[in-house]
C-alpha positions in Angstrom: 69.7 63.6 193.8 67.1 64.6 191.1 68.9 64.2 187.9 66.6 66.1 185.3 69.1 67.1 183.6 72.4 66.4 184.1 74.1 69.7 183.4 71.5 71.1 185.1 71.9 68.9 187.9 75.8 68.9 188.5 76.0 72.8 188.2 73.4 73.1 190.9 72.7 76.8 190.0 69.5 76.7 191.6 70.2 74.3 194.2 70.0 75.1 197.9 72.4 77.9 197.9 75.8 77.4 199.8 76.7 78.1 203.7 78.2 81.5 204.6 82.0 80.9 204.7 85.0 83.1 205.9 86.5 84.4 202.6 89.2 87.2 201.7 87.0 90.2 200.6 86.3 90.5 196.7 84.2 91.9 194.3 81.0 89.5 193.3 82.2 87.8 189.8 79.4 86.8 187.0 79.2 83.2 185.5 77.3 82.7 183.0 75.8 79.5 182.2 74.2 78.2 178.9 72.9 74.7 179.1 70.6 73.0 176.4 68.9 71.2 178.8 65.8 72.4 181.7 66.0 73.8 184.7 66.6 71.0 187.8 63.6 71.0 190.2 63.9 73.7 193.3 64.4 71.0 195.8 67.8 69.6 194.2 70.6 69.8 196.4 74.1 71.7 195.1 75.7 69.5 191.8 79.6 68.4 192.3 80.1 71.9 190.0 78.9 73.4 193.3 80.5 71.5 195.4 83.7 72.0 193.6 83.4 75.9 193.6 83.2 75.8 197.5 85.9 73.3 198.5 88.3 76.1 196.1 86.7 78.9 198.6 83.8 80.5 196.4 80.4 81.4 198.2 77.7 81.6 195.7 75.8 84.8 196.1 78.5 86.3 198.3 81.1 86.3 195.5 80.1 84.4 192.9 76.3 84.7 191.2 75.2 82.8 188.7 73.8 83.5 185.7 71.9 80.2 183.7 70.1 80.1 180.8 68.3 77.0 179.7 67.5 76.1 176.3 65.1 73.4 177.3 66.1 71.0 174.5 65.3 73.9 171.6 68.8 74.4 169.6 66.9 77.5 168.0 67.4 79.7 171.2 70.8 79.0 172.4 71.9 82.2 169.9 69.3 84.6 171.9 70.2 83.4 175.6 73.7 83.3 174.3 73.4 87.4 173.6 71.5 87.7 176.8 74.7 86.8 178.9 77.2 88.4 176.6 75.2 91.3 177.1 75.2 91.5 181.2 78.3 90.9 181.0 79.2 88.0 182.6 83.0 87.2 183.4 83.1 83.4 182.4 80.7 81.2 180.2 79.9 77.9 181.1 78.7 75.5 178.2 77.0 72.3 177.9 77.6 70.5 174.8 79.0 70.9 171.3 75.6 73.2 169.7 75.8 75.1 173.3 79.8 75.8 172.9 79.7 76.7 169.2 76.9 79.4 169.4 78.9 80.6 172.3 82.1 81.4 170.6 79.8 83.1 167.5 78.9 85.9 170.0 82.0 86.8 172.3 86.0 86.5 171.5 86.8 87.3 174.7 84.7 86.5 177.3 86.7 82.8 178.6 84.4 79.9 177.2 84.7 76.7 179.4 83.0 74.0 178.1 81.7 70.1 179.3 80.1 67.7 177.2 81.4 68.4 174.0 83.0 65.3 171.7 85.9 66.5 169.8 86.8 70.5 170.2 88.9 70.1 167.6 87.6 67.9 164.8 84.4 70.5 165.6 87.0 74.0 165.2 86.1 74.7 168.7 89.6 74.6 169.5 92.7 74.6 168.0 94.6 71.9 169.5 93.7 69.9 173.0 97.4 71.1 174.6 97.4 74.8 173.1 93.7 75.7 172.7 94.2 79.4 171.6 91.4 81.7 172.0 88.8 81.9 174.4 88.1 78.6 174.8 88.6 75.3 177.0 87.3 72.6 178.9 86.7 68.8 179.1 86.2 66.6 175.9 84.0 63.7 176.4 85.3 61.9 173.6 87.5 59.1 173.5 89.0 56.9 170.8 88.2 53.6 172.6 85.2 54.4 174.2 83.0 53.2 171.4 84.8 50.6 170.9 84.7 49.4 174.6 80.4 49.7 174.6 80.2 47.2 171.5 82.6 44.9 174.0 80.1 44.9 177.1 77.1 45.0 174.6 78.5 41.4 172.8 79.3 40.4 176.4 75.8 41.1 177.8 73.8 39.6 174.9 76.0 36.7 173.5 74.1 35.9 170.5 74.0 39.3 169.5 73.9 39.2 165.6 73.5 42.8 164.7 74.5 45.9 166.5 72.7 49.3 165.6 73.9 52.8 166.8 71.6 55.8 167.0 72.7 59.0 166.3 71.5 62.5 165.9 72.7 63.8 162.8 72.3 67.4 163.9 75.1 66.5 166.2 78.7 66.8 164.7 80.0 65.1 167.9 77.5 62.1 167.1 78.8 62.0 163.2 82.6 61.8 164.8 81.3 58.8 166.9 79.8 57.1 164.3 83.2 56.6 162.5 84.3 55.0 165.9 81.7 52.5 166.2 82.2 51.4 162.2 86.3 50.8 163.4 85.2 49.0 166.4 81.9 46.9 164.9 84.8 46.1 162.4 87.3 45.3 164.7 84.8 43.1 166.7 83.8 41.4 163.3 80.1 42.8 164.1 77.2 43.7 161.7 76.5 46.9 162.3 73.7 49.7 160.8 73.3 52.9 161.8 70.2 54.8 162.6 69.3 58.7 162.6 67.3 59.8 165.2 66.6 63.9 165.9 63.4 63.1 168.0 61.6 60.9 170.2 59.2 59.7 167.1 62.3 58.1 165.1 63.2 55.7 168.2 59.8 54.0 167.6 60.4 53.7 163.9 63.5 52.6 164.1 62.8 49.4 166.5 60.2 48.9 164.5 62.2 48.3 161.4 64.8 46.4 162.8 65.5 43.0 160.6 65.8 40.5 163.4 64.7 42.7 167.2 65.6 39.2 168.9 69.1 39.3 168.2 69.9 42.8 167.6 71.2 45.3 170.1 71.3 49.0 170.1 74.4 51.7 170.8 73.1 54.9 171.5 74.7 57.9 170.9 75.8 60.8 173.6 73.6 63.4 172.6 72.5 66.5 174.9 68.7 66.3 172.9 69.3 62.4 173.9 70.1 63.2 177.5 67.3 65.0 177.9 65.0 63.3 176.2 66.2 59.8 177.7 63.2 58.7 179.9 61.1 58.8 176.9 63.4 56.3 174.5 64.6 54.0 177.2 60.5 53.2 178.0 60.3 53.0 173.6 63.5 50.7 173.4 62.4 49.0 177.1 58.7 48.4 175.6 60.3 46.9 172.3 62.6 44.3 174.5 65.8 45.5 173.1 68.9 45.4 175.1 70.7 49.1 174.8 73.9 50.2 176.0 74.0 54.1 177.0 77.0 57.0 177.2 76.0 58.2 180.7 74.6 56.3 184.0 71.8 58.6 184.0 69.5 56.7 181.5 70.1 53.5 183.5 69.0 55.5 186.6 65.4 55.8 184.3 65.8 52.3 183.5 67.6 51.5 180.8 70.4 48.3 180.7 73.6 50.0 181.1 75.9 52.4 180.5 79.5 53.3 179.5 81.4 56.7 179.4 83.0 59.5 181.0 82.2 60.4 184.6 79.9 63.5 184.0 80.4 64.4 187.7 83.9 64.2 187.8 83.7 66.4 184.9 81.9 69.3 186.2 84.4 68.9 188.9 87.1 69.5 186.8 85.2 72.0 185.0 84.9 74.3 188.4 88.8 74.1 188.9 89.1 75.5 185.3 86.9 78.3 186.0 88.8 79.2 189.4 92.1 79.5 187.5 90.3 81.6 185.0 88.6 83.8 187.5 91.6 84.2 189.8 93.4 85.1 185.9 94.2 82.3 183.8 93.4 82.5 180.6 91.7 79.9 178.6 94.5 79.7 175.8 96.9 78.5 178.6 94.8 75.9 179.8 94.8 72.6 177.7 91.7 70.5 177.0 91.4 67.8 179.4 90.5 64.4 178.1 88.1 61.8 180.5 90.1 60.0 182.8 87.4 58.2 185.1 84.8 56.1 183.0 81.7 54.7 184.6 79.7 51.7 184.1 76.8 51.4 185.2 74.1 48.2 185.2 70.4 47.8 186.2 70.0 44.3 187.0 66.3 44.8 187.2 66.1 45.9 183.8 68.2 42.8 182.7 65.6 40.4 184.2 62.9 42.0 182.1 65.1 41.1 179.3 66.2 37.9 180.4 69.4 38.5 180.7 72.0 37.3 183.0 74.7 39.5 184.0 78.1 37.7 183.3 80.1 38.0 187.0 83.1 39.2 185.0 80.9 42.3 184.1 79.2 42.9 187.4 82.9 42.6 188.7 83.9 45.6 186.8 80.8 48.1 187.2 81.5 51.2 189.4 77.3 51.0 190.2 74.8 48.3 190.0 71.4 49.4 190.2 68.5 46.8 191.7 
């Protein structure tokens, strides 16, 4: 499967459309989808999201149409595709990311808001609470507390003489800043050096490696960041080219080559996302429906990636990876 993008991607919106299946007649219903990132290419078969929708008895086109904006990694018109979907109307929003969320909820109160890909929903005032989210909002955090703490583990285990761990952030990301508190508790923790690096475009990455005290012994965290996401082929070849080992938040940069990866299944979560907006659909409302947390984590390894670096895999790591890439 083409992964582009991966919201793009596990929605599938404009995927090879569904078969025909028998369904209880009902009136077409509107989603409306408002991603930061670019289209997926034609050829791309149907996302889990997809997937998902169908094995709960939805037929796209028949009585479900979709409705998908894409920002194409320019924060400055989420608010206008935002309007254009309020404006249709469409009967359910479905958002990638904190930026896409938050303009969201600045244009409708009551069109249901279900969300993927967003940190902390209620450090961020998305929501009020992850049980009793109140409003029009819910939908699956990526965020957990030991997740960051668990990447500077496999990053020390990966590159034993490790001396310095960096973590690159985009500051225009308030999920990122919430992160960065995690990895100071963890580098801590871990009795690691840590720095931390700011990074809103490609440009920065090359700066920053650049600058690094000692590159031989220093390793990199890199933050989950939708402008990151998309932008990943790009700084994995700048941090590949520099011979820095890097640890990502999502199996798609190692995919594009980078080391590996650690963090929430983004499949399984457009999964989940889908049930949430068949409950909504069929009358839930989003107040009722409690933020879910990531239960499935995936770690992912390139192993050709690592003999580029020179690294060997410790078999206690390979042992634990969900996907090992050749």
């Amino acid at each position: 499967m083409d992964r582009r993008t991966w919201l793009a991607g596990c929605l599938g919106l404009l995927a090879a459309p569904l078969t025909a299946e028998a369904q209880t007649a009902r009136r077409p219903v509107r989603v409306g989808a408002l991603l930061f990132t670019s289209p997926p290419r034609p050829d791309s078969p149907p996302g889990p999201f997809t997937v998902a929708l169908r094995s709960l008895g939805w037929t796209v086109d028949q009585d479900v149409v979709f409705e998908t904006r894409y920002a194409e990694g320019d924060p400055e018109r989420l608010p206008v595709l935002a309007r254009e979907l309020v404006a249709l109307p469409v009967d359910v929003l479905f958002t990638g990311g904190t930026a896409a969320t938050r303009v969201a909820t600045t244009v409708t109160r009551t069109i249901p808001i279900v969300f993927v890909g967003v940190g902390d929903p209620v450090a961020t005032g998305l929501v009020a609470s992850l049980a009793r989210p109140g409003g029009n909002v819910t939908g699956i955090a990526t965020q957990h507390p030991d997740s960051e703490r668990k990447r500077l583990e496999l990053i020390r285990e990966l590159v034993p003489g490790v001396h310095e761990v960096g973590f690159v952030y985009n500051p225009n990301n308030a999920a990122s800043l919430l992160a960065l508190k995690e990895v100071e508790a963890g580098a801590a923790l871990l009795r690691l050096p840590f720095h931390s690096y700011l990074a809103a475009e490609i440009a920065t990455f090359e700066r920053i490696l650049q600058m690094l005290r000692e590159p031989h012994s220093t390793a990199l965290l890199v933050g989950i960041d939708p402008f990151f996401f998309s932008s990943r082929r790009q700084i994995v070849e700048v941090i590949g080219r520099h011979g820095i080992p890097a640890i990502y938040g999502a199996r798609e940069f190692v995919v594009d080559g980078g080391l590996i990866s650690y963090g929430p299944s983004l499949d399984d979560a457009s999964r989940r996302a889908a049930i949430y907006i068949d409950k909504i659909l069929k009358g839930a409302k989003p107040a009722d429906l409690p933020v879910e947390q990531p239960t499935k984590f995936d770690l992912v390894i390139n192993l050709k990636t690592a003999k580029a670096l020179g690294l060997t895999i410790p078999p206690a790591v390979l042992a634990r990876a969900d996907e090992i890439i050749q």
